[in-house]
Every structure is written in C-alpha cells, then in structure tokens.
GUKOLTOR-66409 format. One line per 3 residues: number of its first residue (from 1); for each residue x, y, z of C-alpha. Coordinates in Angstrom, 3 decimals. Each point is the difference from the previous one (the first is absolute). Layout:
# GUKOLTOR-66409
NUM> X:Y:Z | ...
This chain:
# GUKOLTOR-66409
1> -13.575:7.364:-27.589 | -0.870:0.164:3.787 | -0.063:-3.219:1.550
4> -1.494:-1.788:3.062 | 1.607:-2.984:0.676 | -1.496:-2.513:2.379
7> 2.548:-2.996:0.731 | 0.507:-1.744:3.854 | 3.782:-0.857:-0.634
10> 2.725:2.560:0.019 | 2.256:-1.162:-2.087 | -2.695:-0.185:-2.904
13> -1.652:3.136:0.524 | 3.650:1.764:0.404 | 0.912:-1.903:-3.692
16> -3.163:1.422:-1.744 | 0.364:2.900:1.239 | 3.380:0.237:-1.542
19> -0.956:-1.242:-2.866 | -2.754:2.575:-0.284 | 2.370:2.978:1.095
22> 2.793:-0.982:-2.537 | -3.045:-0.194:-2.876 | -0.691:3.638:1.335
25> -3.186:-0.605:1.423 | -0.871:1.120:3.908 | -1.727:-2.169:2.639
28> -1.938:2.612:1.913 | -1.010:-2.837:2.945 | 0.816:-3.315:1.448
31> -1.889:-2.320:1.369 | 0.219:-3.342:1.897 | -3.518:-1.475:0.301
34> -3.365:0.909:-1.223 | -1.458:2.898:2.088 | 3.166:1.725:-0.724
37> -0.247:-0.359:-3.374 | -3.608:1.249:0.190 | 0.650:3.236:1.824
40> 3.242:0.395:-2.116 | -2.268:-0.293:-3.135 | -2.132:2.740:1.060
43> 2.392:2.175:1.593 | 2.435:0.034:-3.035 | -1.983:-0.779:-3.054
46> 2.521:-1.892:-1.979 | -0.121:-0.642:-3.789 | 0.949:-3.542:0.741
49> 0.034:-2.317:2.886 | 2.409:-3.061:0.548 | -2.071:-2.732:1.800
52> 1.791:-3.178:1.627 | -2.409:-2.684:-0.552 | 0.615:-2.033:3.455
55> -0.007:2.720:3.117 | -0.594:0.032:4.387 | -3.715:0.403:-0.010
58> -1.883:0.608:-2.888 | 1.370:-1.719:-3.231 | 0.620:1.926:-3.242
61> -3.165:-0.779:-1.461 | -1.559:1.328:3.189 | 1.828:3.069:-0.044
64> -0.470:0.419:-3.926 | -3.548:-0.001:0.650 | -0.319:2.796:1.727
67> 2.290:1.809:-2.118 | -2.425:-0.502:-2.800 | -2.997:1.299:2.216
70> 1.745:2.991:0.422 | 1.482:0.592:-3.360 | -1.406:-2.160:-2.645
73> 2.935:0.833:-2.779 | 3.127:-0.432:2.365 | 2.365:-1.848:-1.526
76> 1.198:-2.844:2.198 | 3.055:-2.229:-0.873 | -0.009:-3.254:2.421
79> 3.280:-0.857:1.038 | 0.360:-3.733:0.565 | 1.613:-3.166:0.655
82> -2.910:-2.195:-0.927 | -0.509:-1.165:-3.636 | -3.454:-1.603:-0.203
85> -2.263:0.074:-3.293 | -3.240:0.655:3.172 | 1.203:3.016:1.620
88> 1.531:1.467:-3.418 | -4.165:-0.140:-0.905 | -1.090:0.845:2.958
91> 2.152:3.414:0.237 | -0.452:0.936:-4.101 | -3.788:-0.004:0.719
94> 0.419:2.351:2.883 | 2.283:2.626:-2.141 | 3.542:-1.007:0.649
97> 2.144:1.760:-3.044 | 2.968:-1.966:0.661 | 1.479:-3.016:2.058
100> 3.794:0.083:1.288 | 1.016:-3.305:0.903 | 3.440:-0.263:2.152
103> 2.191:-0.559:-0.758 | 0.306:2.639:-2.952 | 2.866:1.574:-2.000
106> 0.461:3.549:-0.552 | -0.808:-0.536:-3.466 | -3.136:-1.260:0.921
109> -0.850:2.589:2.343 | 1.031:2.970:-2.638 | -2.745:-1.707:-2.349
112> -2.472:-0.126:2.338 | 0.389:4.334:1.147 | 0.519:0.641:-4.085
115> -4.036:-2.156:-0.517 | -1.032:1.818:2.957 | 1.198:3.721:-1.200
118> -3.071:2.402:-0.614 | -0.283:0.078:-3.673 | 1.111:3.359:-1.037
C-alpha cells in the first residue's frame, strides 16, 4: 500500500516507516504538520494515511477533517499517545479505521496493515 505518514517527531515517523517498509508497503510522502499533510494528500493520493493525533498547528482531528472533505473514504489510522474513552468517540464518528497507540509492538502493528489490506 502507498502511505502518507504525518508524524512531528523523527524518531517515530523514521520507526513507522520502517515498520511499513519491512511489511513491504511504501510511504510515498512525509509530513510534519497539517498543511503538509494536506498538500501531500492531494499531491500523492495515498491508499492510507498515518495521522499523529497531537501536531504544531492544527491537531489531528483538524487535519483529519479536511482529509475527509477532500476524500470522504480515506482511510485514516490515528497514531497516538492518548488513551481516552472521549476522543476514541469523537474520532470513530468522524471515520477513523484504526487507532495506534504508542507505544506498540511489531506484532501489533503487523495486525493492524493485515485489517487494513484491500480485501482481495
């Protein structure tokens, strides 16, 4: 799958992508805050985006907005920290297919990119 992956810290977004690579999928863009990951979005078209929840600017929910205005059906995994019952809602009524909460084990990760395969 082709990838955008919007994540502020380095180290993270040089770990997923890793992870992705090794899982043989391709991340076609980075990005480090929200008007990046818009133009990235529309410049690249991925078949799914990576989303850090907390970001400089506009926060993920922010930026996943927009997303959705653009494309309703892109698939969106959050990528967060934060473990709270009210912005686990708040994203599954706006779309979200999955959440990644750090930290996370390869195992975990694997699961997630196997649920988020296009069924063939």
């Amino acid at each position: 799958m082709k990838i955008l992956l919007v994540e502020d810290n380095a180290l993270t977004r040089y770990t997923i992508k890793s992870l992705l690579n090794k899982l043989g999928h391709e991340v076609v863009a980075e990005a480090e805050d929200g008007a990046e990951a818009v133009r990235c979005f529309k410049e690249f078209k991925p078949e799914v985006v990576f989303l850090d929840l907390i970001l400089p600017g506009k926060s993920g929910v922010e930026i996943l907005e927009e997303l959705r205005a653009i494309d309703p059906a892109a698939r969106v995994v959050v990528i967060t920290a934060v473990e709270q019952d009210e912005i686990d809602r708040r994203l599954a009524d706006k779309g979200v297919n999955a959440i990644l909460r750090k930290p996370f084990s390869f195992d975990d990760f694997k699961a997630l990119m196997k649920d988020l395969a296009p069924a063939s």
